[in-house]
N, C-alpha and C positions, 0 to 999 in steps of 0.2 A: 387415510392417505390424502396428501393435500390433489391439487387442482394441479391439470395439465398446462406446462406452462409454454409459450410460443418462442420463447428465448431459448428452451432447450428442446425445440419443435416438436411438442407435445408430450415429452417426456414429464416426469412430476419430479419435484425434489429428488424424492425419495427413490426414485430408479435412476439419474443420473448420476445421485451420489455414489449409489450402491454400485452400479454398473462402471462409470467412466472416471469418474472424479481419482485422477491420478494414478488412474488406469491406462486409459486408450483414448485415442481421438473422438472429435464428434463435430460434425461438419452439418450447419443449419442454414439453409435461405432464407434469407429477407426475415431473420430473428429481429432483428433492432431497427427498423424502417428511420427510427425516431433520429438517428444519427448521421442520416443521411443530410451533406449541406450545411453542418452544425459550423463546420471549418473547411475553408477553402485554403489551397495552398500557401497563397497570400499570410492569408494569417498567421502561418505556422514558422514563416520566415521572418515577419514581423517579430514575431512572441521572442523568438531564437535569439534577437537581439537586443532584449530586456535585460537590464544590468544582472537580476539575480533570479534569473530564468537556466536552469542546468539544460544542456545541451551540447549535442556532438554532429560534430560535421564528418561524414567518412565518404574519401572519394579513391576511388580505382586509378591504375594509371591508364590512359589510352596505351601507349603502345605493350602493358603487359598487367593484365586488371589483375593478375592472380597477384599483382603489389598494391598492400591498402595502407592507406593513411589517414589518423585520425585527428582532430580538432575537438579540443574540448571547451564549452565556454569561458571564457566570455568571446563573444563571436561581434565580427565586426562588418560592416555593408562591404567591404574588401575581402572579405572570404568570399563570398557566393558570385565574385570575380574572374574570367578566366576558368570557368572549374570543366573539368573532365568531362567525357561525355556521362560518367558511368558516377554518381554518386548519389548519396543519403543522407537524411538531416533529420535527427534523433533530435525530439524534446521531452524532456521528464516533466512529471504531475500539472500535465495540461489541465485536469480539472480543479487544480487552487484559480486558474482564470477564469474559467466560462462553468456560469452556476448552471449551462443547458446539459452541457458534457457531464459533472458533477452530479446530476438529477440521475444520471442514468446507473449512477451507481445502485438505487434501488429495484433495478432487473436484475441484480446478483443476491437478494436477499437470501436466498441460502446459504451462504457463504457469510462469515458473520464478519462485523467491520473490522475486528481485528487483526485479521487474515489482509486484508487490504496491504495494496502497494501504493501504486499510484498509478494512473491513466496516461502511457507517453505514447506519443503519436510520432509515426516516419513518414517523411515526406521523400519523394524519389523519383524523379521521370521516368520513362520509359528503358527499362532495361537497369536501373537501381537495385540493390540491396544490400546487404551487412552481412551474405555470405552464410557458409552451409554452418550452423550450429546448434547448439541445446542451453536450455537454462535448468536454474536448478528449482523454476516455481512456477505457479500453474497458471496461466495466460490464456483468456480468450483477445482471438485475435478479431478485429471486425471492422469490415470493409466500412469507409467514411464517403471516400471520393474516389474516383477512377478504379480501375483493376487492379489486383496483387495474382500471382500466379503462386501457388504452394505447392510444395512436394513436402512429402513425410518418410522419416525413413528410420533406423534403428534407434533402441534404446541405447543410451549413454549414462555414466556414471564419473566419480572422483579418476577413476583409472583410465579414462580416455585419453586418445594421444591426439594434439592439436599439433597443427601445419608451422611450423619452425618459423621465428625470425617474423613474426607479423603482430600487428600493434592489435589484434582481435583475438579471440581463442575462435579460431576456422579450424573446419574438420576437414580430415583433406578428403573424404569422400563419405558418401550418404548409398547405402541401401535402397533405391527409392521404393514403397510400398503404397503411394499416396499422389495424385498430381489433381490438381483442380484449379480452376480461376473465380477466385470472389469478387463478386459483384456489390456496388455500395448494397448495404443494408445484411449482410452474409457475417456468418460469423463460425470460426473456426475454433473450440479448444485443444490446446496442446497440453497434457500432463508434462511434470517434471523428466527430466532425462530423453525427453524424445527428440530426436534432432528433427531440422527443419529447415526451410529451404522459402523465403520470398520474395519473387521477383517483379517488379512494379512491368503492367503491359502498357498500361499511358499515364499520366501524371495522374500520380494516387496518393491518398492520404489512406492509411493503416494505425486503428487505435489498438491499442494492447491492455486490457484490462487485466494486471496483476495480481497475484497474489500468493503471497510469504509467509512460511513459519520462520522464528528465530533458531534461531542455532544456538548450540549449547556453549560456545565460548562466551557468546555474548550474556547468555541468562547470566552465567557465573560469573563472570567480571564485573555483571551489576549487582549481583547478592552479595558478592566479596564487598565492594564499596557498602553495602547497606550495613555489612554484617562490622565491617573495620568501624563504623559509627556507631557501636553497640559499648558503652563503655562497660556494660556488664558481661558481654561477650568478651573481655582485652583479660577477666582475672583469670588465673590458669586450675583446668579441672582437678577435681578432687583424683587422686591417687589410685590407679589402679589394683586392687589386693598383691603388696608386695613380700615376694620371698628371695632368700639370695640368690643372685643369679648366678648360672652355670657358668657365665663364661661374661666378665665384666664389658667387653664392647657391643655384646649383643642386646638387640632389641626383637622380642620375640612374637612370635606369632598373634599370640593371647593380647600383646600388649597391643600392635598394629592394628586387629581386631577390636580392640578396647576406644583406642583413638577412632575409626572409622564408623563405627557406630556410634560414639559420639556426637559427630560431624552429622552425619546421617540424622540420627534423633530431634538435634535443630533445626536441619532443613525441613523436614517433616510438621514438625511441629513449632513453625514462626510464622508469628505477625511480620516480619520482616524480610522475611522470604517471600510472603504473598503481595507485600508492595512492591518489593525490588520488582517483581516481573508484573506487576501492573502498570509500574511505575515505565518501564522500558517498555510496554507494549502499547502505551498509551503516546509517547511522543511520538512529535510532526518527522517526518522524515525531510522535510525539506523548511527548516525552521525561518530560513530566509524569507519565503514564499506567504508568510504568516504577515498580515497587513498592520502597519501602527494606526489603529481607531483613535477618533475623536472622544478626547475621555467627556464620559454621561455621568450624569449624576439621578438620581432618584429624583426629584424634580421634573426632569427630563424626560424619565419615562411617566411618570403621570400624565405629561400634557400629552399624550398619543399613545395611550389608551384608549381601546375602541375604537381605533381611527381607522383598522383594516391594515397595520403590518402583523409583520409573521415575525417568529424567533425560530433560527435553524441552527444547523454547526456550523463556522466556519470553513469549507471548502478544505483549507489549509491545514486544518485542525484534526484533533482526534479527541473524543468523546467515549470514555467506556466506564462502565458499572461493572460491579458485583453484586450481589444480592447474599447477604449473611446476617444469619436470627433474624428472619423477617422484613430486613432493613436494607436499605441502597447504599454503597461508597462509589462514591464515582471518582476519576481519573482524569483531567486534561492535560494536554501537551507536557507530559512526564512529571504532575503535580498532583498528589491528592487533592482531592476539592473536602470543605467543608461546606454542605449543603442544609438548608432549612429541611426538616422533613418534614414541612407542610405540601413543598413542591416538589419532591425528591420522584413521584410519578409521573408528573409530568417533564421532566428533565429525565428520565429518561424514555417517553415517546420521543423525545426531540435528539438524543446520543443511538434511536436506534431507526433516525434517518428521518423524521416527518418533519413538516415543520409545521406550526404550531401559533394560531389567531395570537396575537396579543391584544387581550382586551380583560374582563372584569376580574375572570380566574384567577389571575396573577395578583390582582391588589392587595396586594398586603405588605403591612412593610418590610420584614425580613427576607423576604421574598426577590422582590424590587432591589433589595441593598445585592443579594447572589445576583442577579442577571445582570446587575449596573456592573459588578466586579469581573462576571464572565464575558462581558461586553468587551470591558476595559485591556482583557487579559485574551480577547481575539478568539476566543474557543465557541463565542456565540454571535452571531449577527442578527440586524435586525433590519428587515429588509419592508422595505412601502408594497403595497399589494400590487402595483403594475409589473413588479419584480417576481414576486413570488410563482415559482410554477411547479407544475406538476404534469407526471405524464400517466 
């Protein structure tokens, strides 16, 4: 059994998966100290009005807050003008900005990066929030700045009924089973379907660390596209065993059968089934947010070699392997990668969060040519060692 961990307030993997992970609440003091500070509010309304920064403004009416309205980016220094007493300022994948935020993704190391969302942060005065509701994926929520006040209250699902005529899915009322006030460094998870309730007591900042399965419309609509590029998939199957039929416009059982096991048989057994959803669970969610690098050349990295930088992942980026007969494929930003497998180990310490000296190990030229192209191609950074942190 692994080691008790203080982010899950001494729980170990292995009992809060088994016990809470998309079960039941679990509420921990001063889990994450480290985030305390990281962002002040300032910053979050600065960041909000970054050209290709995703974010939402939702403010209440004074004279009747049960009416919301929301603002989606691009957001301008005249929105946060004049505003309400009562409102909220939603930013998505704050950690593609701040590589401190970002670092801390390595306190979720049980949860594997794929499963990853993104890191969005609400900012909110006193008496703010976005209203009684549920998501459909599993959120730790964790106090940054100021107070958030939380109530917890029934399971929800597809068949829940939201409050009419409103730009949010609000529920029009909560169960409450749960009330507490997180303090920075506090951290709260919420499984799928539970509704929730939070309300800012003074100006606070509240990070949300996500995280998502896909859904099965999406797998399929990317296997369909893999499978329509299969030119040996377009000739039509060999013949069912045919006898006359009983009744010329029917299509029978046997045959339906015949066809869906076919179908079935390919998904099962393809190479092209196992990229489609590598291929989708590997891209950025927020592709914009992915930086245009100064293109390197192998030269380039030569001369700083041994100098004390690191190679990580991009922030922005997504990095995932497989492991098949022995051997590594990796995946960036919805592209198979072709890797050397001299380094194919070391590329993936660095896809499963480290980051990594650059200096002698690396010398080699096929090597050098993969990290200059995954430079070029934004999936890896390479950062000077005043930069480099760890927590």
């Amino acid at each position: 059994m692994s080691q008790p961990l203080s982010i899950l307030g001494g729980l170990t993997a292995e009992q809060f998966l088994a016990e809470y992970w998309q079960k039941k609440p679990l509420l921990v003091r001063n889990a994450l100290p480290e985030i305390v500070n990281i962002l002040e509010p300032n910053d979050v309304k600065e960041l909000a009005l970054e050209e290709n920064v995703s974010a939402r403004l939702i403010k209440q009416k004074d004279k009747d807050p049960n009416q919301w309205s929301v603002k989606s980016s691009p957001l301008i220094k005249g929105d946060f003008q004049k505003l309400p007493k009562l409102w909220t300022l939603l930013v998505q994948a704050v950690d593609h900005y701040s590589l401190d935020l970002s670092e801390l993704w390595k306190k979720f190391s049980f949860i594997p990066q794929w499963r990853r969302d993104d890191i969005m942060v609400s900012y909110a005065p006193k008496g703010g929030s976005v209203g009684q509701h549920f998501d459909f994926y599993d959120v730790f929520l964790v106090q940054g700045y100021g107070h958030r006040r939380w109530q917890l209250g029934q399971m929800c699902d597809e068949n829940t009924e939201f409050m009419p005529n409103q730009p949010l899915k609000l529920l029009p009322e909560m169960d409450v089973n749960f009330d507490e006030v997180l303090a920075p460094g506090d951290l709260l998870y919420v499984p799928p379907g539970l509704s929730h309730y939070g309300v800012a007591e003074d100006d606070c900042l509240t990070f949300s660390f996500g995280f998502r399965m896909p859904n099965i419309a999406n797998m399929m609509d990317r296997v369909s596209d893999r499978f329509a590029d299969n030119s040996i998939l377009k000739n039509p199957l060999v013949d069912v065993s045919r006898q006359q039929p009983t009744a010329v416009g029917e299509i029978t059982t046997q045959e339906i059968e015949y066809l869906k096991a076919k179908l079935l048989e390919r998904l099962q057994n393809s190479n092209d089934f196992d990229d489609a959803i590598m291929t989708l669970m590997s891209e950025p969610k927020y592709p914009d947010d992915i930086p245009e690098p100064d293109e390197i050349e192998v030269a380039d990295l030569e001369e700083v070699l041994d100098q004390g930088y690191f190679l990580q992942i991009e922030p922005a980026s997504r990095l995932l392997y497989r492991m098949q007969e022995n051997q590594y494929s990796f995946w960036g930003n919805g592209e198979a990668l072709c890797i050397s497998p001299e380094w194919a180990e070391q590329l993936k310490t660095i896809a499963d969060g480290e980051s990594l000296a650059f200096d002698a190990a690396f010398n080699q030229e096929e090597t050098l040519q993969d990290i200059a192209q995954l430079l070029n191609d934004s999936i890896l950074m390479l950062l000077p060692p005043e930069e480099e942190s760890d927590f």
